[in-house]
C-alpha positions as CSV (number, residue, x, y, z in Angstrom):
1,X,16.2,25.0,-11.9
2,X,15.9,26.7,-8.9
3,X,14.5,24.0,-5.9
4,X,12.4,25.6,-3.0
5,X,11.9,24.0,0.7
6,X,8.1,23.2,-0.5
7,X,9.3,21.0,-3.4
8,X,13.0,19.8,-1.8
9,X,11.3,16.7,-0.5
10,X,8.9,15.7,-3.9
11,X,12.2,16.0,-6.0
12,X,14.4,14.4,-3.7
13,X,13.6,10.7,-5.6
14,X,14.6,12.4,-8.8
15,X,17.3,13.7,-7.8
16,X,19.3,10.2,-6.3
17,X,18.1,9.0,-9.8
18,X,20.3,11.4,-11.6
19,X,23.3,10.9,-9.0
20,X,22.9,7.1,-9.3
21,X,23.3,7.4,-13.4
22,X,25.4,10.2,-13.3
23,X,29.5,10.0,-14.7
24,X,30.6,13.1,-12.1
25,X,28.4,16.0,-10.0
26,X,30.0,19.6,-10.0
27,X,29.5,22.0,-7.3
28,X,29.5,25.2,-6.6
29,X,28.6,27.2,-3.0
30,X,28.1,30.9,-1.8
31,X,28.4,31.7,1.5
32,X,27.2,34.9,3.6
33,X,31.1,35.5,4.2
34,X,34.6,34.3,3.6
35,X,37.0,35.4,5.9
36,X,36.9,36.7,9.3
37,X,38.5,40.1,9.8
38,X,40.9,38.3,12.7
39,X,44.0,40.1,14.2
40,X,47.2,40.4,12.0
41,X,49.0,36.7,12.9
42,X,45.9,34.9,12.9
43,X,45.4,36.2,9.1
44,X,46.4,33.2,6.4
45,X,49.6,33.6,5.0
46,X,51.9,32.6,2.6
47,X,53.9,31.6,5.4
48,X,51.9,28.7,6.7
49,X,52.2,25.2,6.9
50,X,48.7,23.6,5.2
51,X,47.8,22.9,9.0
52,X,48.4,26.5,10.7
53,X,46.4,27.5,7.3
54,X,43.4,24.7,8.3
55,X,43.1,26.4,11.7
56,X,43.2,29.8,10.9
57,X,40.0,28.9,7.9
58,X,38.7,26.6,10.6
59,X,37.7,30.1,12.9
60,X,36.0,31.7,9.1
61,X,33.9,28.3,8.6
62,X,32.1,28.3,11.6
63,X,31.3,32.1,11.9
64,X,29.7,32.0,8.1
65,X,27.0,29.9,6.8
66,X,25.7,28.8,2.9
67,X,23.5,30.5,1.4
68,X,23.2,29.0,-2.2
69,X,24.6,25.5,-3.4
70,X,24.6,24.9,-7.1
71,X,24.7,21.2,-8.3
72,X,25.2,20.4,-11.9
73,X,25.1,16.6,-12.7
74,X,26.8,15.3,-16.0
75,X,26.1,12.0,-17.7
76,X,27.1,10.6,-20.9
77,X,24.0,10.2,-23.3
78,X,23.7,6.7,-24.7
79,X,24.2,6.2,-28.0
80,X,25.8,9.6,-28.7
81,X,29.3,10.0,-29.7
82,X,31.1,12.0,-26.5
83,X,27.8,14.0,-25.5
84,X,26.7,15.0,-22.1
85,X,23.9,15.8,-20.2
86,X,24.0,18.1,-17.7
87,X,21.3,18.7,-14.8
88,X,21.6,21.7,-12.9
89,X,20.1,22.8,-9.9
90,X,20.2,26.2,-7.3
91,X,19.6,25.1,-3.6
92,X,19.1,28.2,-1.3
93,X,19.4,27.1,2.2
94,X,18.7,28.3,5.9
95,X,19.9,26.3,8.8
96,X,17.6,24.2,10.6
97,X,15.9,26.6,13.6
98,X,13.8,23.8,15.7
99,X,13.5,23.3,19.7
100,X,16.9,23.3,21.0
101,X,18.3,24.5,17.0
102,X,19.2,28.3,17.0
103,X,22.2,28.4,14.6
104,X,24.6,31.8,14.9
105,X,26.0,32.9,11.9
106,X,27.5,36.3,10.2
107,X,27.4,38.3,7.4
108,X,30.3,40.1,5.6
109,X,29.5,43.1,4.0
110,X,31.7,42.7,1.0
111,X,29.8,39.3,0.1
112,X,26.5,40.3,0.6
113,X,27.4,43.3,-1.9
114,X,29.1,41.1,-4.2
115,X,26.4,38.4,-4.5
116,X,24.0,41.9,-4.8
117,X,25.9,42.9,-7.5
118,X,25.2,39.5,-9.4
119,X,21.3,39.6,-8.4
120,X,21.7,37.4,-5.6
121,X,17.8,36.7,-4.1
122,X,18.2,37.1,-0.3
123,X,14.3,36.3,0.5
124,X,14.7,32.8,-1.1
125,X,17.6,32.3,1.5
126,X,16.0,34.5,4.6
127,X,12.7,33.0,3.8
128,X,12.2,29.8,1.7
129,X,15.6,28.1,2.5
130,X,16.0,24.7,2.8
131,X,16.7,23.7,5.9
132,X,20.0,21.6,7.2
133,X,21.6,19.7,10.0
134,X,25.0,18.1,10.7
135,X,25.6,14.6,12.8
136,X,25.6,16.2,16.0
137,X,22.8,18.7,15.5
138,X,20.8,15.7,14.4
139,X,21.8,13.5,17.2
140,X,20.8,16.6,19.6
141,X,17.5,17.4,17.9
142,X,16.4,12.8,17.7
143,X,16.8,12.8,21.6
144,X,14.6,15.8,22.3
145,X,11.8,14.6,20.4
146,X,11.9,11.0,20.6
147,X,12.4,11.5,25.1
148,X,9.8,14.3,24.7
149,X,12.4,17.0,26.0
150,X,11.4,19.1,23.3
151,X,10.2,22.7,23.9
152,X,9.2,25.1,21.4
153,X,12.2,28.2,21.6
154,X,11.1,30.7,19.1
155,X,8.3,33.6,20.6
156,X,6.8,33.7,17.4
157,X,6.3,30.2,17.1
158,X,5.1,30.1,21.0
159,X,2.6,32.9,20.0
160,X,0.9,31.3,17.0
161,X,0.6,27.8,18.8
162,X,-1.0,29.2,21.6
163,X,-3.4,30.0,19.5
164,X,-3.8,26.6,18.0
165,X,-3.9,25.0,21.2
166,X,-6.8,27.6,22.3
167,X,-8.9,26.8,19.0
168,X,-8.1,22.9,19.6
169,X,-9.5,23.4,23.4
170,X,-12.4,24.9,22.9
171,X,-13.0,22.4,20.2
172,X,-12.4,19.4,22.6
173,X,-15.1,20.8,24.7
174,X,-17.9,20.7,22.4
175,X,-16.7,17.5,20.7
176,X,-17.4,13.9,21.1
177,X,-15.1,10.8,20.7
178,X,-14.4,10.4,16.8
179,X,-14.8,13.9,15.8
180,X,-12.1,15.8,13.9
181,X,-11.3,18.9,12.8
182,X,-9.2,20.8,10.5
183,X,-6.2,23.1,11.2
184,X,-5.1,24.3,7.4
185,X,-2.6,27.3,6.8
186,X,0.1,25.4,9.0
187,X,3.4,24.1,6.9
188,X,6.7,23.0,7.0
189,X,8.3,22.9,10.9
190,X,5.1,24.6,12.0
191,X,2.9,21.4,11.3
192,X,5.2,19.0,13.0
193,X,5.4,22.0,15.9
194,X,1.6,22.1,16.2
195,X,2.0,18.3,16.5
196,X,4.4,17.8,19.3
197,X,2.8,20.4,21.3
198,X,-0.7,19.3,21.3
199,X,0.6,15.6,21.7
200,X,1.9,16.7,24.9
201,X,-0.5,18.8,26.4
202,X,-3.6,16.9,25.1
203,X,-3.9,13.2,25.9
204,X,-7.1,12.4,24.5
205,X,-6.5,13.7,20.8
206,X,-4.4,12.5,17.7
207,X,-3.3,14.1,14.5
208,X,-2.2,13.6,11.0
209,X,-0.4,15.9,8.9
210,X,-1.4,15.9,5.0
211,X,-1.5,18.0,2.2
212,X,-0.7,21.5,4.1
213,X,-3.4,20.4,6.7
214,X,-3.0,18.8,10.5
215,X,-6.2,17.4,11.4
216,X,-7.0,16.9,15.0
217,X,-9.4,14.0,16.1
218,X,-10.8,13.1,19.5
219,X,-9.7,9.8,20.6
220,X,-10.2,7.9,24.1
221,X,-7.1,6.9,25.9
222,X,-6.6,2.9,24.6
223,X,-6.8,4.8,21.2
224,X,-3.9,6.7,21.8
225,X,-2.2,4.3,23.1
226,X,-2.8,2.4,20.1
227,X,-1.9,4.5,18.0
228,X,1.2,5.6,19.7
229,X,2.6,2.4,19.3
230,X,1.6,1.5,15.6
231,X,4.2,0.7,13.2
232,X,5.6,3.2,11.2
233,X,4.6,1.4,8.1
234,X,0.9,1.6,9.5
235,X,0.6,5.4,9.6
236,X,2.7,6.1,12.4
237,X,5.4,8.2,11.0
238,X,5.0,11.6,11.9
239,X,8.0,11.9,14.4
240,X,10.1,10.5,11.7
241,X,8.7,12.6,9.3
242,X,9.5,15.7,11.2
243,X,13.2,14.5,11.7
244,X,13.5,14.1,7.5
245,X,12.1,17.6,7.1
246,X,14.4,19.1,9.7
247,X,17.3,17.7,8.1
248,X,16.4,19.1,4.6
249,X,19.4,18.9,2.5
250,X,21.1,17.0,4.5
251,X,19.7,14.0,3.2
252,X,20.6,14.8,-0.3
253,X,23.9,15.0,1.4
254,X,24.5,12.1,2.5
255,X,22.8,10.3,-0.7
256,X,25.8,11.9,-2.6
257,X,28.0,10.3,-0.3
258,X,26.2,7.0,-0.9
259,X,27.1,7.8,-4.3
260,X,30.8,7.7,-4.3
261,X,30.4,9.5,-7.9
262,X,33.6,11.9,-8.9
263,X,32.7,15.1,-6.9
264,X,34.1,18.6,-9.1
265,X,34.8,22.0,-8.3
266,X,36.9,25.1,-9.1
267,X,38.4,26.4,-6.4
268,X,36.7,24.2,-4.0
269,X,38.8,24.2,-0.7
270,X,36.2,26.4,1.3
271,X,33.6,24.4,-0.3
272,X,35.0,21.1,1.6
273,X,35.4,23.0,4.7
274,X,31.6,23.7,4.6
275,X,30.5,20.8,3.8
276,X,32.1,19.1,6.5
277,X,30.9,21.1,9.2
278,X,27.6,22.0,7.8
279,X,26.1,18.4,6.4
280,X,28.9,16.0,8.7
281,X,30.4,17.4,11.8
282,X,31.9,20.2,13.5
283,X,35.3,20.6,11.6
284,X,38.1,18.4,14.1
285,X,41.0,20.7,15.4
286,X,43.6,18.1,13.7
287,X,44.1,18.8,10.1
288,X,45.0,14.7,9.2
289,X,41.4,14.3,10.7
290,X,39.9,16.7,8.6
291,X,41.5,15.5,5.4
292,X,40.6,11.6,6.5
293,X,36.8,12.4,6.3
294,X,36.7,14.2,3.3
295,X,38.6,11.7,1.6
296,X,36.2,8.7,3.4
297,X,33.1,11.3,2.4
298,X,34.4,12.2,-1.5
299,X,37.4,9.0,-2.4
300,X,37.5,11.0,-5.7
301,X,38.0,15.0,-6.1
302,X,38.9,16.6,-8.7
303,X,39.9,20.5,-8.6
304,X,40.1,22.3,-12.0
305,X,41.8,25.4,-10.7
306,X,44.2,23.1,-10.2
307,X,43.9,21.1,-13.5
308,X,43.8,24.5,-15.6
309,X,46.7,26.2,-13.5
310,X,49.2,24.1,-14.8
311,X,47.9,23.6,-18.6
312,X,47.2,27.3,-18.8
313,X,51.6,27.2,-18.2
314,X,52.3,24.2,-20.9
315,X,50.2,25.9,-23.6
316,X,50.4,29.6,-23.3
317,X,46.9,30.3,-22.6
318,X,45.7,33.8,-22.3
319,X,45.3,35.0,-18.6
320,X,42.3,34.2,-17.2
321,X,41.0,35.6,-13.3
322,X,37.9,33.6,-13.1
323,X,35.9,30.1,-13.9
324,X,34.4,31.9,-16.5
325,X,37.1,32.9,-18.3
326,X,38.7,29.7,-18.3
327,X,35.1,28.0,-19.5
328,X,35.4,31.1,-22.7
329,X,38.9,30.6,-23.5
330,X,38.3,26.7,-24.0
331,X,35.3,27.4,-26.2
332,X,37.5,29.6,-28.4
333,X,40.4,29.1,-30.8
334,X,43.0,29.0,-28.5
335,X,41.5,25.7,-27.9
336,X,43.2,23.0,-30.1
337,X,41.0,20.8,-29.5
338,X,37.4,23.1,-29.6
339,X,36.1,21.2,-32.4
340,X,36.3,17.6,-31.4
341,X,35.8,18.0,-27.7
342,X,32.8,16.5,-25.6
343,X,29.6,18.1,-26.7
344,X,27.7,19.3,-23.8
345,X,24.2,19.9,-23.1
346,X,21.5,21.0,-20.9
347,X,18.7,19.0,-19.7
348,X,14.7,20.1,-20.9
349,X,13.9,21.4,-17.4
350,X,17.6,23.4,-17.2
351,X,16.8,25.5,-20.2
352,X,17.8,28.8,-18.4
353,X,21.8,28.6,-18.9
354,X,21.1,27.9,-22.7
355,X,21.1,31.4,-23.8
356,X,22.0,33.9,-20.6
357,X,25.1,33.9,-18.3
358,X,24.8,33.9,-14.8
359,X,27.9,34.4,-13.4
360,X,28.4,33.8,-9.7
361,X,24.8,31.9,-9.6
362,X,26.1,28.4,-8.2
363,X,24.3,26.1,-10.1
364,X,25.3,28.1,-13.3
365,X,29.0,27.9,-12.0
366,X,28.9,24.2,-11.2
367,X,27.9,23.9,-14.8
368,X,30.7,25.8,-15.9
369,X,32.8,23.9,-13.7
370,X,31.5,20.4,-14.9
371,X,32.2,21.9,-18.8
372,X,36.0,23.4,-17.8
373,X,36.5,19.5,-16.9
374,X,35.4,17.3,-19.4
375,X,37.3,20.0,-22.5
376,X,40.7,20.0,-20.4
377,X,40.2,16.4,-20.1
378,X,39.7,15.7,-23.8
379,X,42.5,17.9,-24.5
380,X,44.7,16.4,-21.9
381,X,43.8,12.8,-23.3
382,X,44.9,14.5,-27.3
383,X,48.1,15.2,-26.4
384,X,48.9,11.7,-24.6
385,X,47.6,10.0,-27.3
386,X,48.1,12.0,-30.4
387,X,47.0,11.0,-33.7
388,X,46.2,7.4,-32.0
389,X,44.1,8.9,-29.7
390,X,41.4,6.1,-28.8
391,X,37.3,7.2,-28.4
392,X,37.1,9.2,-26.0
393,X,34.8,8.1,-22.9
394,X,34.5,9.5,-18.9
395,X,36.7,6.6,-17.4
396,X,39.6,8.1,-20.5
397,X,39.2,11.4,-19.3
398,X,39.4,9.9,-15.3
399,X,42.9,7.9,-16.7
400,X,44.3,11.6,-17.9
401,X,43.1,13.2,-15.0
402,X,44.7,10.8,-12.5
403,X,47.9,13.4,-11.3
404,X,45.4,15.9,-10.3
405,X,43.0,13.4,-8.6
406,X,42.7,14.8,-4.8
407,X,45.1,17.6,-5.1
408,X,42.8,20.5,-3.9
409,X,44.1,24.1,-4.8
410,X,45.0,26.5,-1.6
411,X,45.0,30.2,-1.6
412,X,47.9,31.9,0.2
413,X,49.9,29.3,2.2
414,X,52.9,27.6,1.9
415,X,52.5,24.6,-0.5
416,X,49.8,25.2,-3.4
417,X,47.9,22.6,-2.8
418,X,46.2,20.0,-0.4
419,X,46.6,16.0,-1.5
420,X,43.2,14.3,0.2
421,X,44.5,11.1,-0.5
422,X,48.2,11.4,1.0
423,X,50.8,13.3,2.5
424,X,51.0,16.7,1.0
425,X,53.7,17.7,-1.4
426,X,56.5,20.0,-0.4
427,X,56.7,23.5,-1.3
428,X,57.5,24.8,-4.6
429,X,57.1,28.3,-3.7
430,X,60.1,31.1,-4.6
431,X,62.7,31.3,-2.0
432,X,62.3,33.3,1.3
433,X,64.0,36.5,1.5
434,X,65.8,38.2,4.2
435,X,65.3,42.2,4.7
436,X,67.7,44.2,7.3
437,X,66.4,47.7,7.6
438,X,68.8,50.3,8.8
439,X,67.7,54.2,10.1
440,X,64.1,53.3,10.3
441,X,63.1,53.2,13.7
442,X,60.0,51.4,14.8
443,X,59.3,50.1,11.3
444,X,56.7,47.0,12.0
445,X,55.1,44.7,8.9
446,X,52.9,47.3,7.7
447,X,55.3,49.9,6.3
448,X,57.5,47.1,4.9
449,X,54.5,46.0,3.3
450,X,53.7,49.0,1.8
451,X,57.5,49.6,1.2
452,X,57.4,46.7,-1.5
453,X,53.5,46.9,-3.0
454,X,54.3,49.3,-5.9
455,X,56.8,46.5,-7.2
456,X,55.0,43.3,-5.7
457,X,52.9,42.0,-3.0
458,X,54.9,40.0,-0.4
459,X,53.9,38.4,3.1
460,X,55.7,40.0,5.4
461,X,56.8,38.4,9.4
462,X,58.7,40.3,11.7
463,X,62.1,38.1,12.1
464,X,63.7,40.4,14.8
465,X,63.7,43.8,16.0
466,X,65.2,44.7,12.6
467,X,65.0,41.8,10.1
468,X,61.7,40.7,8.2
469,X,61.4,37.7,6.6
470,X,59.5,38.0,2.8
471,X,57.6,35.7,0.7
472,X,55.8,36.0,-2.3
473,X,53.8,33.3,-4.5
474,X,55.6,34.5,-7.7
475,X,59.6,33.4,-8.4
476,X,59.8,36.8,-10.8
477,X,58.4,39.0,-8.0
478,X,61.6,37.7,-5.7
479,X,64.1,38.3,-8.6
480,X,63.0,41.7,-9.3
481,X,63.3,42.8,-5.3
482,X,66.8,41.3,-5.2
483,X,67.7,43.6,-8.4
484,X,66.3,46.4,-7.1
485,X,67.6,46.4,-3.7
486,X,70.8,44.7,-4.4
487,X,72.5,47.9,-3.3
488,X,70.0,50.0,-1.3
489,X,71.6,52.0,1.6
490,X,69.0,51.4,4.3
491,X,67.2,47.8,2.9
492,X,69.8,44.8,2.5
493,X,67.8,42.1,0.9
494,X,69.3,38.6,0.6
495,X,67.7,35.2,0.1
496,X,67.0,33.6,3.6
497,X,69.4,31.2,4.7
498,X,68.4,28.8,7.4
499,X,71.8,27.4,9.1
500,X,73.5,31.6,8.6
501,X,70.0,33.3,10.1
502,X,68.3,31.3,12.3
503,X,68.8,33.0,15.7
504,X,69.0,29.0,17.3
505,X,72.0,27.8,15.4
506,X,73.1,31.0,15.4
507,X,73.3,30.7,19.5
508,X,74.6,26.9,18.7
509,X,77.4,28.2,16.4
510,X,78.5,30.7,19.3
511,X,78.5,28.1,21.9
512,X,80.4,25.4,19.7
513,X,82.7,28.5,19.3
514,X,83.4,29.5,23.1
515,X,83.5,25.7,23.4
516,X,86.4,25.4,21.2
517,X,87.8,28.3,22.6
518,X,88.0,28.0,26.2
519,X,89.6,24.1,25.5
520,X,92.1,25.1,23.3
521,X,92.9,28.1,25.7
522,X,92.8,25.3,28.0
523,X,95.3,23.6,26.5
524,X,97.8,26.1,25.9
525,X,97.9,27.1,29.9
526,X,98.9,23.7,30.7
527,X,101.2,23.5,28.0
528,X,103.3,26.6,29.1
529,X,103.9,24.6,32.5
């Protein structure tokens, strides 16, 4: 089901129903980029620590924005044996552009031509977007309004309220105390625009927003100071409305948090990142911080690229390169367990993933995501169990899932993974290796790079004039250089040794050694006496 702005707000109850009952909500999220084409050290690397990596994605996040989140919502069906429902829904969104709101954001050519490729509908996202705010945005935008420092920013929207506040003026002249009239055609920020502005500039007028209408009445001035201070519950509510439609998905946002249901993803590091600073707050510079408030917003994650990385190892899966792959390989015989897994289905009013595929459509992929889950979790609970394996239910599946609860897969740094709920885990990446190049003057990271690419792909950091240090993510991909190079004329490559190559205790080794030298020296000269 694909939600527009126009009918965000009417489903909104709905959907905090389905959260409320739900077991677990999967997620999925395109983005109008992914990485920032930054300068050569500032580029992720195998070599970083999770932090260095935080910073350096830190810089991508805030350049790019969402363009599509995809919610599927799974709950166990009452009184079937192990069935699911699943609710899925496409969001397209737009930042929030109101008063003192003018988001920046980029586009990346390769992901506007991927999401193209996969029929990716850039007028629901350019035009009907739902709109979205974080803390400090909201904060920002609840001052101007409420202290009536508000000023309408946009020329297009200064052009088409000039009008309105023409057509209102001319009214006013003509009419008498009571009268009202009718401004239709206005929605969304527009209305609430229309409002503020003739609020301000008109003191003896009121209006009321309803049904894609603001009507207008003439009012004297103990009216409107009546009015003005009525209780919300009275009729009074337009500012607040206005700051509930400017904040648009946001509030959906936050009712997930509310929720403290199981939050799933594939892949989902970027996804966090985004969520933070588009629904929360600016991402903080200090990593700890940044983990602390995802794991106060989400106490429960639960990554299957990092569920299926390491079962894909233990059974001998085939290789897989994408979410779908992993959903067809469970559904197929390689699957021990295909036939008395969870059975999954969709809602009535998701019927469009029933038949078709739709790869790289978010909502689609937080289904398959939600699906990859609950089949490794049934077949994680057969093989701890056995043949006494109990009946299965979601709080099972949670008890076999508990080693990968909060460990959050990374792409190219120096430990795989990110633990939300704790320190991280050291590094279980392949060794570093050493390279000294000989007769190859000038040679920088580039040609040792392309050097080694017809063998393997390794990170490559300049260690001195004429060492590089070399990492790979793959322990065969460090065996086969050391083979191959073992007795290369021009490129020594040996396994990095920390106390033999670091140029500090190398200089600490010297001095000890000139130390030791010049006292036993010493020594000798006064012995001769």
């Amino acid at each position: 089901m694909d939600v527009s702005a126009e009918e965000f707000e009417q489903i909104l109850p709905m959907l905090q129903e389905l959260v409320l009952g739900a077991d677990f909500v999967a997620l999925d999220i395109e983005f109008t980029g992914l990485r920032s084409n930054l300068p050569g050290p500032q580029q992720i690397s195998l070599f970083d620590l999770p932090s260095e990596w935080y910073l350096k994605t830190r810089l991508s996040v805030q350049q790019f924005t969402i363009c599509q989140i995809g919610l599927s919502v799974f709950s166990r069906v009452k009184g079937e044996y192990n069935k699911y429902v699943s609710h899925s829904c496409n969001f397209f969104l737009f930042p929030t552009t109101f008063g003192i709101l003018d988001s920046e954001f980029s586009f990346q050519a390769s992901s506007v031509q991927f999401l193209n490729q996969y029929g990716f509908d850039y007028n629901k996202f350019l035009k009907n977007g739902i709109p979205y705010m974080n803390e400090e945005q909201e904060r920002k935008m609840k001052h101007s309004i409420l202290s009536g420092s508000w000023r309408v920013r946009s020329s297009l929207d200064k052009d088409q309220i000039k009008l309105v506040i023409d057509r209102v003026t001319q009214w006013l002249d003509l009419a008498e105390e009571g009268d009202s009239m009718t401004l239709s055609g206005i929605t969304g920020f527009q209305a609430f625009e229309v409002q503020l502005v003739l609020h301000q500039a008109l003191p003896n007028i009121w209006t009321v927003f309803r049904d894609q209408e603001v009507t207008v009445k003439k009012v004297n001035t103990q009216q409107r100071w009546y009015l003005e201070n009525t209780p919300c519950e009275q009729g009074n509510c337009w500012k607040e409305k206005l700051l509930l439609s400017a904040r648009g998905f946001t509030v959906f946002f936050q009712m997930l948090v509310k929720a403290r249901k199981p939050l799933v993803g594939h892949n989902m590091m970027m996804d966090l990142l985004h969520l933070h600073e588009k629904f929360f707050r600016p991402l903080p510079e200090s990593y700890e911080q940044f983990k602390q408030n995802i794991h106060h917003l989400f106490p429960l994650l639960l990554d299957t690229k990092n569920v299926t990385k390491d079962l894909w190892k233990e059974l001998n899966f085939p290789r897989v390169s994408n979410l779908s792959e992993v959903y067809d390989v469970l559904n197929s015989d390689c699957n021990p367990t295909r036939n008395s897994g969870p059975v999954i289905v969709h809602s009535r009013k998701c019927t469009k993933y029933v038949e078709t595929k739709y790869p790289h459509e978010a909502a689609y992929d937080a289904f398959l995501c939600g699906s990859v889950l609950l089949k490794v979790a049934h077949l994680l609970l057969q093989r701890a169990y056995g043949d006494s394996t109990p009946a299965p239910s979601f709080p099972l599946y949670l008890e076999v899932l508990t080693p990968y609860v909060n460990q959050v897969n990374l792409i190219r740094a120096g430990v795989p993974k990110i633990n939300f709920s704790g320190p991280d885990h050291p590094s279980i990446r392949p060794p570093i290796l050493m390279l000294c190049v000989k007769r190859w003057p000038g040679v920088n990271e580039q040609q040792i790079y392309w050097e080694f690419q017809t063998l393997c792909k390794f990170d490559v950091r300049r260690f001195t004039r004429n060492k590089f240090l070399l990492l790979t993510n793959k322990f065969k991909d460090a065996r086969s250089i050391l083979k191959e190079y073992r007795h290369h004329p021009d490129l020594k490559v040996s396994l990095y040794r920390h106390w033999r190559h670091s140029p500090n205790i190398n200089c600490l080794l010297h001095w000890a050694e000139d130390l030791w030298h010049h006292h036993h020296v010493g020594r000798g000269g006064l012995s001769a006496r």
